[in-house]
C-alpha positions as CSV (number, residue, x, y, z in Angstrom):
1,X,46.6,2.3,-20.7
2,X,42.7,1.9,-21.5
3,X,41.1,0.1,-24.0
4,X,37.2,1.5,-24.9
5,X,34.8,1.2,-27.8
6,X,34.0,4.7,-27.9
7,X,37.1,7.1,-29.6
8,X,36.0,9.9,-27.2
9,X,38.3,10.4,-24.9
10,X,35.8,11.8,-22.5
11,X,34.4,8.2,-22.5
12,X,37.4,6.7,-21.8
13,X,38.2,6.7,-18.5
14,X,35.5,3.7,-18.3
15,X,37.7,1.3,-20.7
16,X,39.4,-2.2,-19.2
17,X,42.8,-0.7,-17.8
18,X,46.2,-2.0,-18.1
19,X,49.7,-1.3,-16.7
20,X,53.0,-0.9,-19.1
21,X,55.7,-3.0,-18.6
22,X,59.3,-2.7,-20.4
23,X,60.0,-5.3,-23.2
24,X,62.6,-6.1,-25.2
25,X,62.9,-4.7,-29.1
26,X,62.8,-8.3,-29.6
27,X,59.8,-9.0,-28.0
28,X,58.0,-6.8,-30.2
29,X,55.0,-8.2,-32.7
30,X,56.2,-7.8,-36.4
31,X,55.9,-6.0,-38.8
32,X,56.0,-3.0,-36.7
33,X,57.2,0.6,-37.5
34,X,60.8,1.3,-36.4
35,X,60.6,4.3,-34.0
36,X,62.5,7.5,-35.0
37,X,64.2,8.4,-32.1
38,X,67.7,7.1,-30.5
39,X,67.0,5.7,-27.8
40,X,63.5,4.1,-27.9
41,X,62.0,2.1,-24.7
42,X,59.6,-0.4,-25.4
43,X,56.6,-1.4,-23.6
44,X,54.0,-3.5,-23.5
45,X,50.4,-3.7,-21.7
46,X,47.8,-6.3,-21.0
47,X,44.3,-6.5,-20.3
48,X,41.7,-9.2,-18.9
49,X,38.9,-8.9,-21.3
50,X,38.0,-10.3,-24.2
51,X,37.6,-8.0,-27.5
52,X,35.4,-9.8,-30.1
53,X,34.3,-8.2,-33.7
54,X,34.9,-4.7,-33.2
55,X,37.2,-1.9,-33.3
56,X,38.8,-0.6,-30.2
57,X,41.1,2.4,-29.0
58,X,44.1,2.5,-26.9
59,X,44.2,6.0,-24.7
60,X,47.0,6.9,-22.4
61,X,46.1,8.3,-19.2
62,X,48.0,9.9,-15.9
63,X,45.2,8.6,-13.4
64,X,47.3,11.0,-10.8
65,X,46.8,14.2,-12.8
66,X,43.1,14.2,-13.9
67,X,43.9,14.9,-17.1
68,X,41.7,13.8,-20.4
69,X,43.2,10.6,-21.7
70,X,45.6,11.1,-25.2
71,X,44.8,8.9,-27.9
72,X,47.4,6.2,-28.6
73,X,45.9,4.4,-31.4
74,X,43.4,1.4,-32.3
75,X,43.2,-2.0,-33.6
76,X,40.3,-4.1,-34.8
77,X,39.6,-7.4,-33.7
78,X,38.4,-10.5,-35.7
């Protein structure tokens, strides 16, 4: 998982990394959407760095495959 300013995911490769782990549904922030499929894993990622003011967006990336990181989202922070 990165996190980077930019929404290019060309850029993105420099954001602050994280690694998944597997949650609980439980353990989930709410409100959240309820996934559509059966049999849904969750997981959850952290990162040391601090996000002040701005908007930010989440990329998935295989580091193994040297592929272009997929977009997974963004949040804003206050």
């Amino acid at each position: 998982m990165l996190v980077h300013n930019d929404p290019n995911p060309n850029t993105a490769t420099a954001g602050t990394s994280g690694f998944f782990q597997q949650i609980n549904q439980t353990q989930v922030p709410q409100p959240s959407a309820t996934p559509s499929i059966s049999n849904p894993l969750y997981e959850s990622a952290a990162v040391n760095a601090s996000f002040p003011h701005a908007t930010y967006y989440v990329f998935l990336n295989d580091t193994l495959g040297g592929c272009t990181p997929t977009s997974a989202g963004s949040f804003t922070t206050q």
